[in-house]
mmCIF file of the N, C-alpha and C atoms, coordinates in Angstrom:
data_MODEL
# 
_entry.id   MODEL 
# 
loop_
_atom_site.group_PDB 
_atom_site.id 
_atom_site.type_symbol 
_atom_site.label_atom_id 
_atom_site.label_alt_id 
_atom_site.label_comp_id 
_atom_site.label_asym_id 
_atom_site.label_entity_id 
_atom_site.label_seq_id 
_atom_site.pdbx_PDB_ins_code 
_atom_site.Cartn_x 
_atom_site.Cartn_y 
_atom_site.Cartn_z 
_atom_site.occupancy 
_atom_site.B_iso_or_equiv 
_atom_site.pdbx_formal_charge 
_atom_site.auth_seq_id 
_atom_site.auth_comp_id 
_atom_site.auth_asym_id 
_atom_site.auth_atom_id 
_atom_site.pdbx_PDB_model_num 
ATOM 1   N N  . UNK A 1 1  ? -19.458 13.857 3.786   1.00 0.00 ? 1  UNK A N  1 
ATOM 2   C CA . UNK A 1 1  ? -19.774 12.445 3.900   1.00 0.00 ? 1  UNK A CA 1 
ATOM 3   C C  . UNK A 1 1  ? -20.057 11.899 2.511   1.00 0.00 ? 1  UNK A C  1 
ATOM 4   N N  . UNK A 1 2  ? -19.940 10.830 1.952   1.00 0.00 ? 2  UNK A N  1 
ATOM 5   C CA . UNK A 1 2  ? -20.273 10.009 0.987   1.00 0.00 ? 2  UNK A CA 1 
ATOM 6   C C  . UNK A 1 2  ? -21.321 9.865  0.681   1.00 0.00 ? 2  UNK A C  1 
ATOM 7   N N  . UNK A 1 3  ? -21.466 9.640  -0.470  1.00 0.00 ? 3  UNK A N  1 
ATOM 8   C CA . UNK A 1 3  ? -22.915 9.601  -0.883  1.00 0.00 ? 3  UNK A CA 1 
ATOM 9   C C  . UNK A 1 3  ? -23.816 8.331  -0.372  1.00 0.00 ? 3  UNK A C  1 
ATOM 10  N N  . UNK A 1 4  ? -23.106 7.292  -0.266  1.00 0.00 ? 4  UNK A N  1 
ATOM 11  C CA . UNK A 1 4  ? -23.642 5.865  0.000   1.00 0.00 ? 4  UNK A CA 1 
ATOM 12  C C  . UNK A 1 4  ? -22.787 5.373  1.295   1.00 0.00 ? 4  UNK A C  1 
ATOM 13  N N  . UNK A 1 5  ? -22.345 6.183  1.682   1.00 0.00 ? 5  UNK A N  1 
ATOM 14  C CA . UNK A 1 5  ? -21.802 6.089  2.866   1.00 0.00 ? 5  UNK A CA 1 
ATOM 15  C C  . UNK A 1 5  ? -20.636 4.883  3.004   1.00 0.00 ? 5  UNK A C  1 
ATOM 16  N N  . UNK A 1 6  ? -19.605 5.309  1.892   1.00 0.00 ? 6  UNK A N  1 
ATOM 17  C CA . UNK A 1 6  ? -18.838 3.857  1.854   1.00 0.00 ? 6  UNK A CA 1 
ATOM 18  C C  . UNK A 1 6  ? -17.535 4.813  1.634   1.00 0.00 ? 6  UNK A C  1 
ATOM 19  N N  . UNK A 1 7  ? -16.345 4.305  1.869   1.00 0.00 ? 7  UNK A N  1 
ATOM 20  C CA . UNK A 1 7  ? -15.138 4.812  2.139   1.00 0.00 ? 7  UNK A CA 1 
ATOM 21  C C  . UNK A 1 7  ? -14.154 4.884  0.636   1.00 0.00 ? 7  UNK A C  1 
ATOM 22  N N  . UNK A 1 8  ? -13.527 5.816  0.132   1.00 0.00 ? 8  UNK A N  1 
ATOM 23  C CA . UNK A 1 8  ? -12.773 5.302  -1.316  1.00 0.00 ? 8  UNK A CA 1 
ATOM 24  C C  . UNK A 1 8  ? -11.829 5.752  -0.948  1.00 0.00 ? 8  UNK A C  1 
ATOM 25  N N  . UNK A 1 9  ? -10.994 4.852  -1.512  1.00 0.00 ? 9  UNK A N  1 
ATOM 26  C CA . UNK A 1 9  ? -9.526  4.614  -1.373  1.00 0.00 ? 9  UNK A CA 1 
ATOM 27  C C  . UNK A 1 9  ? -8.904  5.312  -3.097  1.00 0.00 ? 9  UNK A C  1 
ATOM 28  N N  . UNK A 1 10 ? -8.340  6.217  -3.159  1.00 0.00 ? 10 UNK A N  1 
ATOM 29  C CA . UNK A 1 10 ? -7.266  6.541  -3.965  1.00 0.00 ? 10 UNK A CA 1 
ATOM 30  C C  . UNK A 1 10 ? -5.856  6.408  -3.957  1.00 0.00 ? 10 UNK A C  1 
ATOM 31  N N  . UNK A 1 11 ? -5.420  5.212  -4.945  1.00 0.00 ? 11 UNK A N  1 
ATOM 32  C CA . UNK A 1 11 ? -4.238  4.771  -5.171  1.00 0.00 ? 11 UNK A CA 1 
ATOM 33  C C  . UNK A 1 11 ? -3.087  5.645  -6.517  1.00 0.00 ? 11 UNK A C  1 
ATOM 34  N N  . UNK A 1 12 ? -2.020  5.995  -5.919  1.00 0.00 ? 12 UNK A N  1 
ATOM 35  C CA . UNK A 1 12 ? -1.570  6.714  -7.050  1.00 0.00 ? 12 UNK A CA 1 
ATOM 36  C C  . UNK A 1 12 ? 0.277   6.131  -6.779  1.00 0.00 ? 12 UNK A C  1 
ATOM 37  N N  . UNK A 1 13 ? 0.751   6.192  -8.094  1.00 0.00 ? 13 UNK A N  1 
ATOM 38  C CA . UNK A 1 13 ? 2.705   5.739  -8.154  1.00 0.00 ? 13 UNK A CA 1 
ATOM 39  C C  . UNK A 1 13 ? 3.142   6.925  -7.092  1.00 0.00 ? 13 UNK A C  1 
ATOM 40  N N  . UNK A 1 14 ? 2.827   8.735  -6.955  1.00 0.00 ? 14 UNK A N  1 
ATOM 41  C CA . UNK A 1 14 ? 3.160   9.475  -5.779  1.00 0.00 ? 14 UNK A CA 1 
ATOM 42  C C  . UNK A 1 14 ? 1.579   9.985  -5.847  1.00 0.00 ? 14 UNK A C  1 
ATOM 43  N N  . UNK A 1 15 ? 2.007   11.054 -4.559  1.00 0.00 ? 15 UNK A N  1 
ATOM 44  C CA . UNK A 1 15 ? 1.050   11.919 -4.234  1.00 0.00 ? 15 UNK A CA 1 
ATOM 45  C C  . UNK A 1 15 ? 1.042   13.021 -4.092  1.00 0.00 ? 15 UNK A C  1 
ATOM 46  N N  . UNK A 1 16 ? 0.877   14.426 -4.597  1.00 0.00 ? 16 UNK A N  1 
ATOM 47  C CA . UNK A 1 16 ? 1.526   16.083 -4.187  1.00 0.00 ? 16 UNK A CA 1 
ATOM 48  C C  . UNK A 1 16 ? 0.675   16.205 -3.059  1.00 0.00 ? 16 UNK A C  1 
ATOM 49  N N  . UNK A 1 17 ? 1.358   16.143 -2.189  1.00 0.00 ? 17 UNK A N  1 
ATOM 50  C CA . UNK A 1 17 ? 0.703   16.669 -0.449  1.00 0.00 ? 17 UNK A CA 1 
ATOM 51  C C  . UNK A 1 17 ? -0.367  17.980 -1.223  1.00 0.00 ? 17 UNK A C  1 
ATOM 52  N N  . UNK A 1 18 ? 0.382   19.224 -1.926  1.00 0.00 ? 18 UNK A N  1 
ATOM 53  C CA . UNK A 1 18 ? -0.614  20.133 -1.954  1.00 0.00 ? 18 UNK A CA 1 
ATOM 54  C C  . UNK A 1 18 ? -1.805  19.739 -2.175  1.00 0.00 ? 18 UNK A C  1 
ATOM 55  N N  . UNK A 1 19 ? -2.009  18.418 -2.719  1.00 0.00 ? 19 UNK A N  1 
ATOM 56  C CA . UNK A 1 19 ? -3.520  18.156 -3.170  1.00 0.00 ? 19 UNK A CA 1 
ATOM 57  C C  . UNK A 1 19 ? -4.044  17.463 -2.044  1.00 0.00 ? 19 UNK A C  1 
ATOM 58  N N  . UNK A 1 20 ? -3.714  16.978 -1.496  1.00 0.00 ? 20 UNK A N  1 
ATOM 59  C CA . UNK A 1 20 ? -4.627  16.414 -0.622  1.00 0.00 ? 20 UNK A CA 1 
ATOM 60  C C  . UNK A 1 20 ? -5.833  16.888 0.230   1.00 0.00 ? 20 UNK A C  1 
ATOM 61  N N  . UNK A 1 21 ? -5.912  18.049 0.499   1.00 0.00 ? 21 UNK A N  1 
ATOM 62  C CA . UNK A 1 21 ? -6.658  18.996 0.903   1.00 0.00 ? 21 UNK A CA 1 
ATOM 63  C C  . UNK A 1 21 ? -8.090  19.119 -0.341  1.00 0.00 ? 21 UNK A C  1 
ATOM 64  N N  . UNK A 1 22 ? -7.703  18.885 -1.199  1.00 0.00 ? 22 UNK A N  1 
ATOM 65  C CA . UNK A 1 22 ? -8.697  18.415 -2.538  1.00 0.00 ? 22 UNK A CA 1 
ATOM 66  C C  . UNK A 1 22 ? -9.555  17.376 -2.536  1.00 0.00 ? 22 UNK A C  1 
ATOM 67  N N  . UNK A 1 23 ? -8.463  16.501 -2.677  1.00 0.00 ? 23 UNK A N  1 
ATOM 68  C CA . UNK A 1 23 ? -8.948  15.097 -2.945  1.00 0.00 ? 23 UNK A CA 1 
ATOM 69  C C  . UNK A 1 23 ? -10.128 14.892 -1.368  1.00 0.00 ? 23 UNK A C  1 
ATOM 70  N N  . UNK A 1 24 ? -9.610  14.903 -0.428  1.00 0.00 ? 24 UNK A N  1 
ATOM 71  C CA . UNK A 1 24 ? -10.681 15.094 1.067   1.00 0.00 ? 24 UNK A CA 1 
ATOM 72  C C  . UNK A 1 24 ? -11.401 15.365 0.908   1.00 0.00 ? 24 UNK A C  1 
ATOM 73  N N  . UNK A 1 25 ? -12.043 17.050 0.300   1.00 0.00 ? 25 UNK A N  1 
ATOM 74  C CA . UNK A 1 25 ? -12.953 17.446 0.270   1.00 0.00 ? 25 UNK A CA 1 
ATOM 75  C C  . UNK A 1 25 ? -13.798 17.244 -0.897  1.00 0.00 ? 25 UNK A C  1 
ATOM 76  N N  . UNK A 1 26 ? -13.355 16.256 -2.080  1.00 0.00 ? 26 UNK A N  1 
ATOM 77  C CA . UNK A 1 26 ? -13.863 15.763 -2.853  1.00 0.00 ? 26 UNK A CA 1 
ATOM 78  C C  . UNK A 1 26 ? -14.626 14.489 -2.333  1.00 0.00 ? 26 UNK A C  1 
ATOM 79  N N  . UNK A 1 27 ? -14.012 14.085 -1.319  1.00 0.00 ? 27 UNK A N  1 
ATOM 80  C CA . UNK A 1 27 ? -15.016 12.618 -0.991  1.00 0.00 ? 27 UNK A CA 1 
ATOM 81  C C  . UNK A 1 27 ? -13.967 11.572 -0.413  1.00 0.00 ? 27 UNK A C  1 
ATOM 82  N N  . UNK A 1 28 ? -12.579 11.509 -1.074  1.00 0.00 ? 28 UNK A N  1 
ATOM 83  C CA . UNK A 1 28 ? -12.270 10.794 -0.852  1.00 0.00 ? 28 UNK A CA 1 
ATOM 84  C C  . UNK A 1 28 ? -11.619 10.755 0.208   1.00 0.00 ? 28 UNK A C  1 
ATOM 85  N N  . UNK A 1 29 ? -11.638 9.343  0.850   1.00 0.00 ? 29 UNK A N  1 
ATOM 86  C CA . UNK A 1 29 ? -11.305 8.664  2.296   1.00 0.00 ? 29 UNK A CA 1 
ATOM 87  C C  . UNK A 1 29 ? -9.776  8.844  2.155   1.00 0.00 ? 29 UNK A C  1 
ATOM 88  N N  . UNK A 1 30 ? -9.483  8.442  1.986   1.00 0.00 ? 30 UNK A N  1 
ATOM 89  C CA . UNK A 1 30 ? -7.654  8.114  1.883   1.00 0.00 ? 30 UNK A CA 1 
ATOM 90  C C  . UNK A 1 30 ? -6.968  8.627  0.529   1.00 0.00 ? 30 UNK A C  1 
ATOM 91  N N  . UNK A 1 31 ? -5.976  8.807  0.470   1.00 0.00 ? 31 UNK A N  1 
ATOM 92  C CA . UNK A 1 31 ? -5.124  8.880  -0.639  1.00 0.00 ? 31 UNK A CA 1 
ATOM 93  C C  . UNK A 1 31 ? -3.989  8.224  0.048   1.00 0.00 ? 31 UNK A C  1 
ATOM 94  N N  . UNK A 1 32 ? -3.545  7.084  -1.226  1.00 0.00 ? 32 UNK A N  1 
ATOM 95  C CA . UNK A 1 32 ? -2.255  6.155  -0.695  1.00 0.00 ? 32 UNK A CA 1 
ATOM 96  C C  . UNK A 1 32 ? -1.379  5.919  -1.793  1.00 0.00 ? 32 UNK A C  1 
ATOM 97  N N  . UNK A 1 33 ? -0.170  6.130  -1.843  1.00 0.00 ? 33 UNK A N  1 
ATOM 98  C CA . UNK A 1 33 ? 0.898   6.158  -2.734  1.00 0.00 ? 33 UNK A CA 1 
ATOM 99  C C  . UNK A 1 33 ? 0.994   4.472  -2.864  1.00 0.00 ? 33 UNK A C  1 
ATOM 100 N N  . UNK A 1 34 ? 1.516   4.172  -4.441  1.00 0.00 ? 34 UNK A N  1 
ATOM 101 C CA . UNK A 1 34 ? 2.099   2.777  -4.309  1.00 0.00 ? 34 UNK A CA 1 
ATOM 102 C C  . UNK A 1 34 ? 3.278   2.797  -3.830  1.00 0.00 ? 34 UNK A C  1 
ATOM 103 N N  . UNK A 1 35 ? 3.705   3.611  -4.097  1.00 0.00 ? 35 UNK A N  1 
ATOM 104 C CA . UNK A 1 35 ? 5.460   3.497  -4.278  1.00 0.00 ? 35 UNK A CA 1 
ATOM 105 C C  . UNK A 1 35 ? 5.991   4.118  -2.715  1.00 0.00 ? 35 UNK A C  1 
ATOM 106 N N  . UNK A 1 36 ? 6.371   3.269  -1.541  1.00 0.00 ? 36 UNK A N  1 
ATOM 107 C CA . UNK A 1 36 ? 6.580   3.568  -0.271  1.00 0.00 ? 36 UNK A CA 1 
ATOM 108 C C  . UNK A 1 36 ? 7.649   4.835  -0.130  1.00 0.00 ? 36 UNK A C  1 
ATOM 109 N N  . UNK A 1 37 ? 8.759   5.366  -1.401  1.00 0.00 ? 37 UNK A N  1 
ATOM 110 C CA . UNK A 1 37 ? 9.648   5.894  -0.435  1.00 0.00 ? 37 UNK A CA 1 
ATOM 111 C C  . UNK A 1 37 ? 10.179  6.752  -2.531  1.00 0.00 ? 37 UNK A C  1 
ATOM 112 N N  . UNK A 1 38 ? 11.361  7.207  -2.043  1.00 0.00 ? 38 UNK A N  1 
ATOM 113 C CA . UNK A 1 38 ? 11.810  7.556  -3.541  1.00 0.00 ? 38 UNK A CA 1 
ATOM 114 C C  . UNK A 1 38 ? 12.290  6.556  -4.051  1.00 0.00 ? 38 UNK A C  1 
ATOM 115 N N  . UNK A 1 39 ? 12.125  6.363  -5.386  1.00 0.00 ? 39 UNK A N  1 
ATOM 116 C CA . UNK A 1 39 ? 12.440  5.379  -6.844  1.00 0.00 ? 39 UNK A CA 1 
ATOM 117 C C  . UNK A 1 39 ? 12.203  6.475  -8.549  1.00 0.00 ? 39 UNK A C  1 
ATOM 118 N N  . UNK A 1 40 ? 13.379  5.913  -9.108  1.00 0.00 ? 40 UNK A N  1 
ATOM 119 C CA . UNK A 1 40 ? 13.508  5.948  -10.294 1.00 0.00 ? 40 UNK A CA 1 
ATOM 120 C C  . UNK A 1 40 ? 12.488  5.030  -10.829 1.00 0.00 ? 40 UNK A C  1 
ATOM 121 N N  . UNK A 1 41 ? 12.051  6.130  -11.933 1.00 0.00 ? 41 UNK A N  1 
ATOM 122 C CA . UNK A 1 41 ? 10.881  4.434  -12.561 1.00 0.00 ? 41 UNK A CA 1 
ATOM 123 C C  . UNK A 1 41 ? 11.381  3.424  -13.093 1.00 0.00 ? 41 UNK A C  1 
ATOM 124 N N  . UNK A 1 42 ? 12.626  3.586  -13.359 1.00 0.00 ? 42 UNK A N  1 
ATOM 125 C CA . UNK A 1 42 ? 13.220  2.052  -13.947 1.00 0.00 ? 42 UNK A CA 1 
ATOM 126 C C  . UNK A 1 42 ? 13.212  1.033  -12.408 1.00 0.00 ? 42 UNK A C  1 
ATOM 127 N N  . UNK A 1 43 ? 13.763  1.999  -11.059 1.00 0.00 ? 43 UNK A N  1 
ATOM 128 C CA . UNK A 1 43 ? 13.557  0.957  -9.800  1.00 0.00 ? 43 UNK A CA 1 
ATOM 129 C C  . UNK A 1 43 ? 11.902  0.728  -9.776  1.00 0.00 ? 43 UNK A C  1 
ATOM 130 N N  . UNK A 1 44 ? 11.030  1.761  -10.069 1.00 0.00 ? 44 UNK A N  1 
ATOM 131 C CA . UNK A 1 44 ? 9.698   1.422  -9.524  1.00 0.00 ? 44 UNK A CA 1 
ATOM 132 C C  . UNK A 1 44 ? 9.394   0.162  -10.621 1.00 0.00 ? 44 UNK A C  1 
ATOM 133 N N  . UNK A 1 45 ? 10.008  -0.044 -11.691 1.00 0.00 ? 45 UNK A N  1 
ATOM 134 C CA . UNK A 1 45 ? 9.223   -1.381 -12.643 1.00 0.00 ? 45 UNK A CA 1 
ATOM 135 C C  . UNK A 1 45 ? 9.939   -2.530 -12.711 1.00 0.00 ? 45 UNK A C  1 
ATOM 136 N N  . UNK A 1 46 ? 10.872  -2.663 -11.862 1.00 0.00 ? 46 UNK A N  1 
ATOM 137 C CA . UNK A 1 46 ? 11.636  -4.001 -11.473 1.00 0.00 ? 46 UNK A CA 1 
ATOM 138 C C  . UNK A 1 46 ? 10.666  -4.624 -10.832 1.00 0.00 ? 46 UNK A C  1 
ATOM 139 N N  . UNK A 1 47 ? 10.767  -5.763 -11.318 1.00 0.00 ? 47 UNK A N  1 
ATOM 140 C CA . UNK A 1 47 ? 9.779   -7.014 -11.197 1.00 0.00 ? 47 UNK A CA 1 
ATOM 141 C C  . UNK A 1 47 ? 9.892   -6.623 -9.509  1.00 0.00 ? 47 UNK A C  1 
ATOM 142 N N  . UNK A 1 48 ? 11.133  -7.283 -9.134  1.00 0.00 ? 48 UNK A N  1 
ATOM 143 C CA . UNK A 1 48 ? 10.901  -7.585 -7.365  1.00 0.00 ? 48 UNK A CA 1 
ATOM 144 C C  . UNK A 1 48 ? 10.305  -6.150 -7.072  1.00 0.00 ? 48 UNK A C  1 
ATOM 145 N N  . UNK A 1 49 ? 10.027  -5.068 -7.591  1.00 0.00 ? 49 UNK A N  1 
ATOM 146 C CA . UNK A 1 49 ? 10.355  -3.924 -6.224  1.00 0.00 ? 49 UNK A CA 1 
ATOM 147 C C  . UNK A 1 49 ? 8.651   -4.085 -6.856  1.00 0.00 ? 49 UNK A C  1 
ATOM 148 N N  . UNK A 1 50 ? 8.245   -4.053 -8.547  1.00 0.00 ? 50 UNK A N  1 
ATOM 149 C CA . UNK A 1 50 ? 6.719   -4.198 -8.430  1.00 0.00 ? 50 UNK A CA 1 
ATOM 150 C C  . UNK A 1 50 ? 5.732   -4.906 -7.113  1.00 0.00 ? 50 UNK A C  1 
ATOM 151 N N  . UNK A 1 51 ? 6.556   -6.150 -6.602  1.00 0.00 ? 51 UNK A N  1 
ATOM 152 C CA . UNK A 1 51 ? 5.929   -7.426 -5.654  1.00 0.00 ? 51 UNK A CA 1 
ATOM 153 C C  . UNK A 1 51 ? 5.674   -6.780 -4.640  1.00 0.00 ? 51 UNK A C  1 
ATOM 154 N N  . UNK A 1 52 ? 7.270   -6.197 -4.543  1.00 0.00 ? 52 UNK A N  1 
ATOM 155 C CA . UNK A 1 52 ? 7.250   -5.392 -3.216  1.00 0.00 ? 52 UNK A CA 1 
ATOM 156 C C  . UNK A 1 52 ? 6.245   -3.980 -2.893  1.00 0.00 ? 52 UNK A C  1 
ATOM 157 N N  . UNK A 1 53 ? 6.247   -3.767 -3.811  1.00 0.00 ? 53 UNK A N  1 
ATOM 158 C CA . UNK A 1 53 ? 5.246   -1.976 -4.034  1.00 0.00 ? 53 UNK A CA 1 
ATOM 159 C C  . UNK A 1 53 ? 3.409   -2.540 -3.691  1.00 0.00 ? 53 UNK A C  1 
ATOM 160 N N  . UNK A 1 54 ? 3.445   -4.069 -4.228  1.00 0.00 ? 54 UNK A N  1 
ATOM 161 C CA . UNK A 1 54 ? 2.097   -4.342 -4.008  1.00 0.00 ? 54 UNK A CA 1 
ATOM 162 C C  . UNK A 1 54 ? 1.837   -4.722 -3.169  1.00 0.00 ? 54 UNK A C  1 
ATOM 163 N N  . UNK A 1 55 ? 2.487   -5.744 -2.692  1.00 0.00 ? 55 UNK A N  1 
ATOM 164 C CA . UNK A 1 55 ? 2.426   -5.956 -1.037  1.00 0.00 ? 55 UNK A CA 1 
ATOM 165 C C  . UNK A 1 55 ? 2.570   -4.757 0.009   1.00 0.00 ? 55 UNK A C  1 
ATOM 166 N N  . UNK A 1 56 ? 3.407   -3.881 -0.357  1.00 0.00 ? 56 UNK A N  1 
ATOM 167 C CA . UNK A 1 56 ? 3.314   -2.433 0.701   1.00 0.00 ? 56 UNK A CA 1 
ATOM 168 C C  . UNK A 1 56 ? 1.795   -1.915 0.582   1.00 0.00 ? 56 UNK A C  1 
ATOM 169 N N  . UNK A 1 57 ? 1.333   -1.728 -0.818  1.00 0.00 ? 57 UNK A N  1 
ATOM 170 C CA . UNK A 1 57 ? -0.054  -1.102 -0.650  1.00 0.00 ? 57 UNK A CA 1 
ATOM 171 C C  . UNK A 1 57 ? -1.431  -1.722 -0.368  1.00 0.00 ? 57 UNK A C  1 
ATOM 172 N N  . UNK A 1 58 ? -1.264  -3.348 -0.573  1.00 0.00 ? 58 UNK A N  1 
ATOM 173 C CA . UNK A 1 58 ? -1.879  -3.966 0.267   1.00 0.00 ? 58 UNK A CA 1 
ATOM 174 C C  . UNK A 1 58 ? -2.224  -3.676 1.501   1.00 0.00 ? 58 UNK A C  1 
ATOM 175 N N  . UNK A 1 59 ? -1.094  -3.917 2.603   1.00 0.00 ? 59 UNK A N  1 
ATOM 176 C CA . UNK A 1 59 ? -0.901  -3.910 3.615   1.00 0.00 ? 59 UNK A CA 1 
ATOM 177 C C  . UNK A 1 59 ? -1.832  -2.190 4.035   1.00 0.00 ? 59 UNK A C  1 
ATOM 178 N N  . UNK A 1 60 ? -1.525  -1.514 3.197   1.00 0.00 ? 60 UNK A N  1 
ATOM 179 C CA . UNK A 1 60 ? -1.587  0.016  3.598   1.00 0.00 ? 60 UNK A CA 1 
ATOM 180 C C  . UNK A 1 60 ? -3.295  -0.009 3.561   1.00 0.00 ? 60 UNK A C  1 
ATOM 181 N N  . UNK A 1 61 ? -3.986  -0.466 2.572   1.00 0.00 ? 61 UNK A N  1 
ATOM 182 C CA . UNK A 1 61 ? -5.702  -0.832 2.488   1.00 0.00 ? 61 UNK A CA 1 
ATOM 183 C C  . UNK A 1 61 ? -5.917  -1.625 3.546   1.00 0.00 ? 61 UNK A C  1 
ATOM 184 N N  . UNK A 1 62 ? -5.406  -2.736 4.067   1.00 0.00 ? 62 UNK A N  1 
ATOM 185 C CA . UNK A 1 62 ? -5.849  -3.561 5.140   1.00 0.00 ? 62 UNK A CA 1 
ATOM 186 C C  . UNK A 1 62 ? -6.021  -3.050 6.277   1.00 0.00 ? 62 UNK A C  1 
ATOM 187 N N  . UNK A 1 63 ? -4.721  -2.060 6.576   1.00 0.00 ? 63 UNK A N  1 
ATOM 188 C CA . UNK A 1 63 ? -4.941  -0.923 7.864   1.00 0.00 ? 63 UNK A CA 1 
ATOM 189 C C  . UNK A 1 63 ? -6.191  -0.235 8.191   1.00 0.00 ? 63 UNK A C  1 
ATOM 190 N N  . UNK A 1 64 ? -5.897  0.419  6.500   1.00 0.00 ? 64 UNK A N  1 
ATOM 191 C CA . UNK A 1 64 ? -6.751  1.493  6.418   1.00 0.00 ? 64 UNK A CA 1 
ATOM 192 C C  . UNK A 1 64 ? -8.693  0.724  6.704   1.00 0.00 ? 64 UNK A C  1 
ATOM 193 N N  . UNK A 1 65 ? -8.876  -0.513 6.179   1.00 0.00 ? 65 UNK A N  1 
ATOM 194 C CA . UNK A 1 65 ? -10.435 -0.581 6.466   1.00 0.00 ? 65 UNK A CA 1 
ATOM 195 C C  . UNK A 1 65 ? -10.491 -1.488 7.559   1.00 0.00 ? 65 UNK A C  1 
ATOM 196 N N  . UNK A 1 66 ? -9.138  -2.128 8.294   1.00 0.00 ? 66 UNK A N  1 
ATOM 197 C CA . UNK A 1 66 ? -9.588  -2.433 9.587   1.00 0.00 ? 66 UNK A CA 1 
ATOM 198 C C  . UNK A 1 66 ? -9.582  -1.196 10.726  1.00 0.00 ? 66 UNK A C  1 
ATOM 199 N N  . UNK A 1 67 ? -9.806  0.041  10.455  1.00 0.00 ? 67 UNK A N  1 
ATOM 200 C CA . UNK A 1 67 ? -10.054 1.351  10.888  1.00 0.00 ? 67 UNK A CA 1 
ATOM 201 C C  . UNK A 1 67 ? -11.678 1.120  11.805  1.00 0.00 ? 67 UNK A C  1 
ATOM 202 N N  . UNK A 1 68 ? -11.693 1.309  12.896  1.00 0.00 ? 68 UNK A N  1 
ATOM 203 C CA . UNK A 1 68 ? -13.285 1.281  13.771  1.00 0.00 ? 68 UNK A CA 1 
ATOM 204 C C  . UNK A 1 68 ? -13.583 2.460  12.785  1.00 0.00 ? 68 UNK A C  1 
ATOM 205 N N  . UNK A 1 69 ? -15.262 2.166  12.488  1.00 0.00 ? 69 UNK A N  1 
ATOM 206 C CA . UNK A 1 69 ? -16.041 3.123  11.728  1.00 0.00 ? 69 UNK A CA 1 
ATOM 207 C C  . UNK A 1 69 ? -16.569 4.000  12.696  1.00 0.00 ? 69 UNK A C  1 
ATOM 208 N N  . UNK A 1 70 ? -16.450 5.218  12.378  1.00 0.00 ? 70 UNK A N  1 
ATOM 209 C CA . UNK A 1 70 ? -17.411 6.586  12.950  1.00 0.00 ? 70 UNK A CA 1 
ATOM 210 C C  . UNK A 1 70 ? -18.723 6.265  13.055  1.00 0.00 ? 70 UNK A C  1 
# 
């Protein structure tokens, strides 16, 4: 459980599944990729796909803390 009992969100461009098992037992609530799917970083820094990458991870936090609390 958290120290202050509040939820953290870790945002990263990917994520190595092997870690996730880490990051959990470190504290953190979520781990959420920006980048929805595979991209070249020249696709991940195109203006539109940036808009698009932020609005996906938006959306992905909004889920995540309209979540019913334990």
């Amino acid at each position: 459980m958290w120290k202050l009992n509040k939820p953290v969100i870790a945002i990263a461009g990917s994520i190595d599944s092997s870690l996730l098992t880490r990051f959990y037992e470190s504290g953190i609530s979520v781990c959420l990729s920006v980048i929805p799917g595979v991209q070249t970083l020249e696709q991940a820094m195109e203006r539109s796909q940036v808009q698009n990458n932020i609005s996906y991870i938006s959306q992905q936090i909004a889920t995540f803390l309209s979540w019913p609390k334990k």
